[in-house]
C-alpha positions, -999 to 999 in steps of 0.1 A, spaced: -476 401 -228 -494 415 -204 -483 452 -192 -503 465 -173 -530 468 -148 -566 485 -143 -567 499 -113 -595 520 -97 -587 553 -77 -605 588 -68 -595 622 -79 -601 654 -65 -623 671 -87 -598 699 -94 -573 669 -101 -595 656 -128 -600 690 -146 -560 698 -147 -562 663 -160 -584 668 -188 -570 705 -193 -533 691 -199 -543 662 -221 -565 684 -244 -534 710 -244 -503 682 -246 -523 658 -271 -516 629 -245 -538 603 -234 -549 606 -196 -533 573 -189 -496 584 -203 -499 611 -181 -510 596 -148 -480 568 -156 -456 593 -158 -468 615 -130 -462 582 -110 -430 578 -123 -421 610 -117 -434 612 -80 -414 581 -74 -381 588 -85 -387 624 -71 -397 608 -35 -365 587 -39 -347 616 -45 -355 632 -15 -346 605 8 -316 600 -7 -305 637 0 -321 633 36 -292 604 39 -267 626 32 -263 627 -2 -252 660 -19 -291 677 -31 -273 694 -63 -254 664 -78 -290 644 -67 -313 674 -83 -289 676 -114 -291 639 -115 -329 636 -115 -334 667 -143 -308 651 -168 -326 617 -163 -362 633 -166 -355 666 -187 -361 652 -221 -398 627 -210 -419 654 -207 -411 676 -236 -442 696 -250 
């Protein structure tokens, strides 16, 4: 089963050497961490709308670290 996608995009060169810094420091692949830096921007961006709705920002803040707090241990 297929799961998942090439896909081409450009970094800022700064972007590419944090990059390469992190995964030399975390022992991750590039790829795990650009998946879960989406993952992460997503759930963060829904985060914020939902709080710009009207939803309490601690319980949503609190919500989002106890469902991301223990993915990007070191």
């Amino acid at each position: 089963m297929i799961t998942q996608t090439a896909i081409g995009c450009k970094l800022d060169c700064d972007t590419l050497e944090e990059l390469k810094t992190e995964a030399a420091t975390s022992g991750k692949k590039c790829n795990r961490i650009i998946n879960d830096a989406i993952t992460l921007y997503v759930h963060w961006a829904d985060m914020c709308r939902r709080i710009e709705c009207g939803s309490a920002p601690n319980i949503e803040i609190n919500s989002f670290y106890q469902e991301h707090k223990y993915k990007w241990r070191y």
